[in-house]
KEBAMI-501050 format. One record per residue (C-alpha): x, z, y; residue in one letter. Coordinates in steps of 0.2 Angstrom, whole numbers, padded with zeros to 4 digits, always signed. Example, Ala and Ser with C-alpha at 12.3 -4.5 7.8 and 13.67 -1.06 7.14 Angstrom:
2
+0062+0039-0022A/+0068+0036-0005S/
This chain:
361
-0137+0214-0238X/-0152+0224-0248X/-0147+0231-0266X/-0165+0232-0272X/-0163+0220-0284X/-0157+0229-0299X/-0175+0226-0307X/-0182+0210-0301X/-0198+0214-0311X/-0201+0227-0300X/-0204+0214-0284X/-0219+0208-0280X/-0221+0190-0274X/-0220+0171-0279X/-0204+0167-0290X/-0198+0150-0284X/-0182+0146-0290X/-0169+0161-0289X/-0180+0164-0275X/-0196+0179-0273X/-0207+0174-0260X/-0215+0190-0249X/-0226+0188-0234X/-0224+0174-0222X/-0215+0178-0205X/-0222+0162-0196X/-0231+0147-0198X/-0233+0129-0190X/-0243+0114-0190X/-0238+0110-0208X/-0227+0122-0214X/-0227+0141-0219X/-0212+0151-0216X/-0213+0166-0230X/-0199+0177-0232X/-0186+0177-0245X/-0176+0187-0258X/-0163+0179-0266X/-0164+0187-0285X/-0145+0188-0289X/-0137+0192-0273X/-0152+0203-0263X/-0149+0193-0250X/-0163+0190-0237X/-0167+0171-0232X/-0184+0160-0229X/-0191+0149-0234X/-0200+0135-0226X/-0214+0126-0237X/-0221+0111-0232X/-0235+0103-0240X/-0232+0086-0248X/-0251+0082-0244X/-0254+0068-0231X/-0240+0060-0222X/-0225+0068-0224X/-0209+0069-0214X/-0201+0083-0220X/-0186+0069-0228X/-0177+0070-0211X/-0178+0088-0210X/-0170+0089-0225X/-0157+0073-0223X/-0154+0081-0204X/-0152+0098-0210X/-0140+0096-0224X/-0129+0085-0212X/-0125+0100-0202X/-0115+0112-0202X/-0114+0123-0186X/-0113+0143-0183X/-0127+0139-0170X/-0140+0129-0180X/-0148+0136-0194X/-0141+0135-0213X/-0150+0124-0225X/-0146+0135-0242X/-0156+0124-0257X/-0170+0113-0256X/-0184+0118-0272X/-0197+0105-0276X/-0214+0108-0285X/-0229+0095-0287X/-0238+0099-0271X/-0225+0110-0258X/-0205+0107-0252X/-0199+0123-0251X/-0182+0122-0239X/-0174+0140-0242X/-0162+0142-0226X/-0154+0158-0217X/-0167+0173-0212X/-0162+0175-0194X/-0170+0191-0190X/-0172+0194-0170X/-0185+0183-0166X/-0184+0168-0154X/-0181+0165-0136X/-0198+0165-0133X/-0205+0179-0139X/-0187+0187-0131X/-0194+0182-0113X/-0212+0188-0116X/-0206+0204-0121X/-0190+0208-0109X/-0193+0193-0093X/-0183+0180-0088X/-0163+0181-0091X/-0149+0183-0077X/-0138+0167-0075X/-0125+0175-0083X/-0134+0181-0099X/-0141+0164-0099X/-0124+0154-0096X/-0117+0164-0113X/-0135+0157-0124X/-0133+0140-0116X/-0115+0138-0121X/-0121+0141-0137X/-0137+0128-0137X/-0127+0114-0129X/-0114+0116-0142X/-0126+0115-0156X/-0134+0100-0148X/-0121+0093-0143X/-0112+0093-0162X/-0130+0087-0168X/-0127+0070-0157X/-0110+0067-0162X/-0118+0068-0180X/-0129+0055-0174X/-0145+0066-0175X/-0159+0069-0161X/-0168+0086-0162X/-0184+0082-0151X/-0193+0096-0150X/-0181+0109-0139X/-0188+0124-0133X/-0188+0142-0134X/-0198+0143-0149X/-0185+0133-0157X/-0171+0146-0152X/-0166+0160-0162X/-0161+0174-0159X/-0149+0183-0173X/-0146+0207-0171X/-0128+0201-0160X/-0140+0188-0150X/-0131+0175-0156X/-0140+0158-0152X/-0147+0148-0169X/-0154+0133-0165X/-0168+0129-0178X/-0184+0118-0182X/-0179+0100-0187X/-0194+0094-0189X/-0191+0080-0177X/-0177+0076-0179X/-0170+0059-0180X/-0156+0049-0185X/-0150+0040-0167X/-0137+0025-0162X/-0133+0019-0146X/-0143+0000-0151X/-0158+0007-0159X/-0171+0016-0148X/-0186+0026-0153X/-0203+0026-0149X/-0216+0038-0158X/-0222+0053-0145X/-0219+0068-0151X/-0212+0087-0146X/-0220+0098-0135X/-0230+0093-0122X/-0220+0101-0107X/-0203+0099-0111X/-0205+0079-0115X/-0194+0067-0104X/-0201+0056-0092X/-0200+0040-0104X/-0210+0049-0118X/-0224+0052-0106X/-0224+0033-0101X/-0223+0031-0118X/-0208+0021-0116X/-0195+0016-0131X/-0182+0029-0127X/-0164+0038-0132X/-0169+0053-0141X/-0154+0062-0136X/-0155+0057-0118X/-0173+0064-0121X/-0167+0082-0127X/-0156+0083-0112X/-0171+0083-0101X/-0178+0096-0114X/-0165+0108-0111X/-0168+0105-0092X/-0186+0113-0095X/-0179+0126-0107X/-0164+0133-0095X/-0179+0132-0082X/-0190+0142-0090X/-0177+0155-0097X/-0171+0159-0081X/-0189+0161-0072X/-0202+0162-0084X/-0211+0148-0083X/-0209+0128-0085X/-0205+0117-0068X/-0218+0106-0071X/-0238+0112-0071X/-0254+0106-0068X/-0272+0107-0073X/-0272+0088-0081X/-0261+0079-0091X/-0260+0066-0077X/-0256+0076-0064X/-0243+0085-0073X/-0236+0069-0079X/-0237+0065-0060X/-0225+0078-0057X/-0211+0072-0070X/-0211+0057-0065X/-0208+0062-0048X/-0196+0075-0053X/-0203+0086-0042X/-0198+0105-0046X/-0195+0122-0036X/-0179+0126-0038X/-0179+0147-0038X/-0170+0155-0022X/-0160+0166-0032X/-0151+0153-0042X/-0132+0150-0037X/-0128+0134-0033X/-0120+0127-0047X/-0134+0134-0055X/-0147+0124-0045X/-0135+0107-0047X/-0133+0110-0066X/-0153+0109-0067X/-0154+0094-0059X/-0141+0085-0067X/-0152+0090-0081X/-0168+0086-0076X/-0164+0071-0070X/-0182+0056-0072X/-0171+0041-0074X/-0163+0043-0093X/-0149+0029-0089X/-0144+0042-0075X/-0146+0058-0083X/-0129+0067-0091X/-0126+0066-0108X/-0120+0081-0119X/-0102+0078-0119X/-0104+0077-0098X/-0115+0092-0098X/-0102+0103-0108X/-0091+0099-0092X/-0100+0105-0078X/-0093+0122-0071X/-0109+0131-0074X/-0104+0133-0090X/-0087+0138-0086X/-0091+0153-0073X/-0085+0170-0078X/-0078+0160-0095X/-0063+0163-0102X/-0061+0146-0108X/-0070+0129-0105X/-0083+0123-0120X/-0075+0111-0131X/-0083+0102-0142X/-0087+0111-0162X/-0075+0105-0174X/-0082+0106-0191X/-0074+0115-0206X/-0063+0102-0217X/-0072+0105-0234X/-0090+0100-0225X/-0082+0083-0218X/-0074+0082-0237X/-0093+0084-0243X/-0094+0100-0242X/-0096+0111-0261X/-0104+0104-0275X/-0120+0096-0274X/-0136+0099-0286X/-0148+0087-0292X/-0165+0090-0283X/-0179+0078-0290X/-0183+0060-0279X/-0195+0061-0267X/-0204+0047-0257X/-0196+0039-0240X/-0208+0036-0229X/-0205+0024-0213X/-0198+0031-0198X/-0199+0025-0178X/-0193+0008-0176X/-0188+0001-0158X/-0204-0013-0151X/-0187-0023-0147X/-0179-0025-0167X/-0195-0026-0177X/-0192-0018-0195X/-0178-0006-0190X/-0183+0009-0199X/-0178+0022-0203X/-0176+0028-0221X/-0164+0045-0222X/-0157+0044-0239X/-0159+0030-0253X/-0158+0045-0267X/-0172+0056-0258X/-0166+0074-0255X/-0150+0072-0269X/-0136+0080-0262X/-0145+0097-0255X/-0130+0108-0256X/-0136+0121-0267X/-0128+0138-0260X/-0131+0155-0261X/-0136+0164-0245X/-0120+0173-0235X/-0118+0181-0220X/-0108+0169-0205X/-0097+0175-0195X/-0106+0174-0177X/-0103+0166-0161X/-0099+0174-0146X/-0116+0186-0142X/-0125+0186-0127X/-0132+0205-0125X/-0146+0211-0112X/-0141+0225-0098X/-0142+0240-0106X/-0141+0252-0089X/-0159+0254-0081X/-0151+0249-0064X/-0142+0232-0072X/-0161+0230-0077X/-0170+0232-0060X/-0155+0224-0049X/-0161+0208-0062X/-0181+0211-0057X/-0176+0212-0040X/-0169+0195-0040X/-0185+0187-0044X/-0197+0199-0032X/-0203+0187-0017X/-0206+0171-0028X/-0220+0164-0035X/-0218+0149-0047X/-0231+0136-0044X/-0230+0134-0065X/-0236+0146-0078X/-0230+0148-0096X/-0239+0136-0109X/
């Protein structure tokens, strides 16, 4: 925590709130991610502003988000509203994310990448009991906190899910969308980021996605097929738990609460996953909540099969953002690299002989 912030006055920035705004960290199709200082605790965070021009959805991000409560899912701290931008101020976590970690360092081991995933499947897995879909899981949308604790983050696509209502609008990212998305069938969105953590173990533990080609139909060709080279070095509950997840018929694929029980997960454990269990003041309601001011609802996906079913996240806009002041959590279980240059090189060695037919999008 910085203690800078004896003299405010003295910070250069946008004031937003109790919040300076610095320099942006990152930046997506409709949102900018700039950096920022909490004025009465010097507490680092971000904050995510999303222009209210156009068609916004950024409603379920907030409704998904402040539903959550999770040590590996990012922290929603206050939600500030000004006539043009939504600025969503959440937790700063500082390392990066699983992406730019397997640019800069290569594929993970399974053992490093059973620790991470024990971590994602629990997030994901608590999001559907909460009824919510992420949709867009990759490693871009991992971070990565200085312990290497897991934080899974970008709600953008997020969706409120039942077992009778499907969905339908196409969305994500291109290589990690399930089979039904491509044939642009009405789909279970959490049978859909099953699929998508296929693709993301896939590519942590190789360094590249298992499904690539020069078009969109062939590629598309090859999902629905299922067709994917499954990496010699892989053990083989390794190679089983990637097809269980990858599996092209969503009726057939595992759900979360099966996936937290194969023994992939378990190897080298001291204990099996079980799923979160949520502290008692958040499934109270959590702390007091703030009035934030009313914004629009706009329609949601609706199933081709229950015209009208839409979906409207809150009938009292974005009331009920818990308004907290950033603190530190306690972390998760950290995953850590190998630290000895011969841990290291026994790794590369693993994956020297094998070329992946795919390459990184």
């Amino acid at each position: 925590m910085s203690n800078d912030f004896a003299a405010p006055s003295a910070i250069q920035g946008r004031c937003i709130g109790d919040y300076v705004l610095r320099n942006p960290i990152g930046q997506g199709a409709r949102a900018k991610v700039p950096l920022a200082w909490h004025v009465l605790t010097g507490t680092e965070a971000v904050g995510k502003a999303i222009s209210l021009k156009g068609f916004p959805r950024y409603h379920r991000e907030v409704y998904c988000l402040q539903s959550l409560n999770h040590p590996n899912i990012t922290e929603l701290f206050e939600v500030i509203a000004t006539p043009d931008k939504l600025y969503l101020i959440m937790e700063h976590v500082r390392e990066g994310d699983l992406r730019e970690h397997l640019e800069n360092h290569g594929p993970l081991s399974e053992r490093q990448a059973r620790a991470a995933f024990r971590q994602v499947v629990s997030a994901l897995r608590y999001c559907h009991q909460r009824g919510i879909a992420h949709r867009d899981l990759k490693p871009d949308n991992i971070l990565l906190d200085e312990a290497r604790t897991v934080r899974l983050a970008d709600f953008g696509f997020s969706r409120r899910v039942s077992d009778d209502c499907k969905l339908s609008t196409f969305c994500g990212t291109f290589h990690y969308m399930a089979p039904e998305l491509l044939q642009r069938e009405p789909y279970d969105g959490r049978r859909a980021d099953v699929w998508s953590l296929g693709v993301t173990l896939y590519r942590t533990l190789t360094g590249t996605v298992p499904f690539h080609a020069d078009s969109f139909a062939k590629m598309r060709d090859q999902v629905l097929a299922g067709q994917f080279e499954v990496p010699p070095f892989m053990t083989r509950k390794g190679s089983n738990f990637l097809k269980t997840l990858l599996t092209v018929d969503p009726s057939q694929r595992s759900t979360l609460e099966e996936v937290m029980q194969h023994p992939w997960l378990t190897v080298g454990q001291e204990e099996e996953l079980r799923p979160y269990s949520e502290p008692l003041s958040h499934r109270m309601g959590g702390l007091k909540s703030l009035p934030c001011p009313t914004l629009p609802v706009v329609e949601g996906d609706h199933s081709p099969t229950q015209p009208g079913n839409h979906d409207h996240p809150s009938p009292i806009g974005v009331h009920g953002v818990q308004n907290r002041y950033p603190q530190p959590r306690p972390a998760a279980r950290p995953w850590r690299l190998p630290h000895h240059p011969q841990q290291q090189q026994q790794q590369q060695h693993h994956h020297q002989g094998w070329s992946p037919r795919g390459s990184r999008p």
